[in-house]
C-alpha positions as CSV (number, residue, x, y, z in Angstrom):
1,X,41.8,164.6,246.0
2,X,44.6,165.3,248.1
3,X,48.5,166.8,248.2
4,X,49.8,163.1,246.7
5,X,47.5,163.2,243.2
6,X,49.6,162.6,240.8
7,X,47.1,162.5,237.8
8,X,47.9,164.8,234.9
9,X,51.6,165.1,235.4
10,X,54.3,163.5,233.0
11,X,55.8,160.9,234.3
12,X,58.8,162.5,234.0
13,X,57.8,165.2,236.6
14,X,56.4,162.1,238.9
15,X,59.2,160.5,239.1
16,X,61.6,163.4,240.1
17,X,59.1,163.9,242.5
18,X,59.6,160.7,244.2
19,X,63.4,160.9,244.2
20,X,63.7,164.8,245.6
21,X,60.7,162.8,247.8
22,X,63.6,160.2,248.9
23,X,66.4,162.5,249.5
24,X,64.3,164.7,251.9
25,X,65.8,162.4,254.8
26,X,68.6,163.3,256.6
27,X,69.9,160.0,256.6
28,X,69.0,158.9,253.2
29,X,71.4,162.1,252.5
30,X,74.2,160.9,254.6
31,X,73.8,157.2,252.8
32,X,74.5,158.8,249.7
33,X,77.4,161.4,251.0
34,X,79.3,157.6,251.9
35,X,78.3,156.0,248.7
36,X,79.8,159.4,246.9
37,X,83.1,158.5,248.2
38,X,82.9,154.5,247.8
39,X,82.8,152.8,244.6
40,X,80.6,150.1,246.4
41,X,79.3,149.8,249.8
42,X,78.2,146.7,252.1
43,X,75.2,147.4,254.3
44,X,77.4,146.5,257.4
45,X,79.9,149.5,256.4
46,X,77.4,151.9,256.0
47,X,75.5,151.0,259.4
48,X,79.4,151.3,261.0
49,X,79.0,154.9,259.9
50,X,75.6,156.2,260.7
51,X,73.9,156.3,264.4
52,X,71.2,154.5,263.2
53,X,70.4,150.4,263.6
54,X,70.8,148.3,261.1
55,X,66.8,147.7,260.2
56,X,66.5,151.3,260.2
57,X,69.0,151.8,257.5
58,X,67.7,148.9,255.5
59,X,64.8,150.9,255.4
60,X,66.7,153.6,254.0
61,X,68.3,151.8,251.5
62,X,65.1,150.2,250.6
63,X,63.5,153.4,249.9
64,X,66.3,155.0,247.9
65,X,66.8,151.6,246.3
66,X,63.3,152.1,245.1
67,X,63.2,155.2,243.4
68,X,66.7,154.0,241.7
69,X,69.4,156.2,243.5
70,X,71.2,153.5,244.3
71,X,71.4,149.6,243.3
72,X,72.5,146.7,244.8
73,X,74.1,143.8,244.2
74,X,74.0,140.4,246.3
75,X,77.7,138.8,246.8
76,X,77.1,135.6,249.1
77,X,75.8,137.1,252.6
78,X,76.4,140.5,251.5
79,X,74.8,143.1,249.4
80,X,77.0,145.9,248.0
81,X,75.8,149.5,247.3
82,X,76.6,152.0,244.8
83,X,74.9,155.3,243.6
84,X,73.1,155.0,239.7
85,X,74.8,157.6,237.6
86,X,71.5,157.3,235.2
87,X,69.9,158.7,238.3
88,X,72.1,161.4,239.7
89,X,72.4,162.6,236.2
90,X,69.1,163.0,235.9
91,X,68.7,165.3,239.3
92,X,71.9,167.0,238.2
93,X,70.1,167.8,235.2
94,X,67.0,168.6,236.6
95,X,69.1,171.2,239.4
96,X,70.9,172.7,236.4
97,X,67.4,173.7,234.5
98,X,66.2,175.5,237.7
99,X,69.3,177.0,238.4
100,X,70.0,178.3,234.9
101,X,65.9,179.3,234.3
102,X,66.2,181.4,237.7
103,X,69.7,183.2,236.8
104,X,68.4,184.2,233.4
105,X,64.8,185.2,233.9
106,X,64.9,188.5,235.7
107,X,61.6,188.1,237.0
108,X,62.9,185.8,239.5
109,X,62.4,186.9,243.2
């Protein structure tokens, strides 16, 4: 059909996918550089930081909020940001297989 079929892969590989998908935005990066040195994060503190406008990082944290690198909690007016460790451990772990298959397979370019 097209580069987005999805058909006949795990789900596993789908949803990495997605989330190497999310983090191939330079700003999506950067959101996750501040949350890396936060605990928690409001939106306000993490629009302070970036040149972006606010709606346009919403959108960012929408999309990263979707593929679960980071959740969110509401506190009154405010909604506070923090990476999933569920989630990072899974790319960690997924970096770690390609890196370790590529330094012991000596066919590797």
């Amino acid at each position: 059909m097209g580069i987005t079929k999805t058909i006949g892969f795990s789900t596993e590989t789908n949803e990495m996918a997605e989330i190497l998908k999310a983090l191939g935005h330079p700003a999506r990066l950067e959101i996750v550089k501040i949350l890396m040195t936060s605990p928690s994060c409001i939106c306000g503190d993490i629009v302070e930081v970036l040149p972006l406008a606010q709606s346009t990082v919403s959108k960012h944290l929408s999309e990263l909020k979707k593929v679960g690198i980071i959740k969110g909690t509401v506190t009154g007016n405010n909604i506070c940001y923090c990476l999933d460790e569920k989630v990072i451990q899974s790319i960690q772990s997924f970096i770690s297989l390609v890196q370790t298959t590529c330094k012991t397979d000596s066919s590797c370019c």
